[in-house]
N, C-alpha and C positions, 0 to 999 in steps of 0.2 A: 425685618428679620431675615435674616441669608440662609439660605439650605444649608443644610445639616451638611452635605457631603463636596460643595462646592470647594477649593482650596484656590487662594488667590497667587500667582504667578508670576507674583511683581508685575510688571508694565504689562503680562503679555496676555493679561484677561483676564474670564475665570473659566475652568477649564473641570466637568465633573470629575472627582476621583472614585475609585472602588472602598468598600470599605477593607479595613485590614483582613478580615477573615477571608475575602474573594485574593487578596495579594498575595497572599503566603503562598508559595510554593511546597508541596509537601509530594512525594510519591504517592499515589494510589494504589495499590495493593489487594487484589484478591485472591483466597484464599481459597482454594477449591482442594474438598477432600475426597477422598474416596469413597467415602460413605456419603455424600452428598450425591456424587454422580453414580452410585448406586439406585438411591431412591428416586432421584429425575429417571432412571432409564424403569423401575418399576411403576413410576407413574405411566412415562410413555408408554407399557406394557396392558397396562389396565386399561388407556384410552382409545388405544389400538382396537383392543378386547370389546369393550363397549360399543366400537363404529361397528366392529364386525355382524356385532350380534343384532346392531338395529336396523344394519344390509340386509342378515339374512330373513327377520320379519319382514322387511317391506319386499322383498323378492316373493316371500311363502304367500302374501296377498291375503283377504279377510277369508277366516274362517268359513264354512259353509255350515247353514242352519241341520243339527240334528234331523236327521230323517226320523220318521212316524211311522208303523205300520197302518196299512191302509185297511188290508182285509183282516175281520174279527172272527174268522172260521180256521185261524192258526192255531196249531196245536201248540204253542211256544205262548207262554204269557208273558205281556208287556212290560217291557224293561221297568225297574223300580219310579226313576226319575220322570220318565214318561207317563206312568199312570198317576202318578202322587202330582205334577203339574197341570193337572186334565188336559194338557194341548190338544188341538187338533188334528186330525190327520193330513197329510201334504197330499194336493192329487197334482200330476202331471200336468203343466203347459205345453198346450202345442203351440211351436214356431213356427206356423202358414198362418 
């Protein structure tokens, strides 16, 4: 059985051909509108947005743990969220 796309060339072989669809010649044509390269440059806009904003988190560095009051002889009583988590109090590290 002969391949489907082979075409024979009188004496001069066989020689593969393309199928018709690949032969035709046709211009290609795109069509670019204005409202298209609107929304491309509002996407660029939002992706811009997005690198910015996840620069400036990893510039700001992690959070630092809420601080505690240490001493309970304050006349100021302990922030809501502080007493209702029972945490503990933070005491200072020495760096020596």
């Amino acid at each position: 059985m002969a391949a489907p796309h082979l075409v024979s060339n009188g004496g001069a072989g066989r020689r593969p051909q393309l199928p018709a669809f690949c032969r035709t010649r046709r211009p290609t044509t795109v069509a670019v509108t204005v409202n298209s390269l609107t929304a491309l440059r509002l996407l660029v806009l939002v992706g811009l947005l997005f690198q910015l904003s996840t620069l400036l988190l990893v510039i700001a560095g992690p959070v630092p743990p809420r601080l505690q009051a240490v001493s309970t002889n304050s006349p100021f009583p302990p922030a809501a969220g502080v007493a209702a988590s029972g945490g503990q109090p933070m005491s200072q590290a020495s760096d020596r």
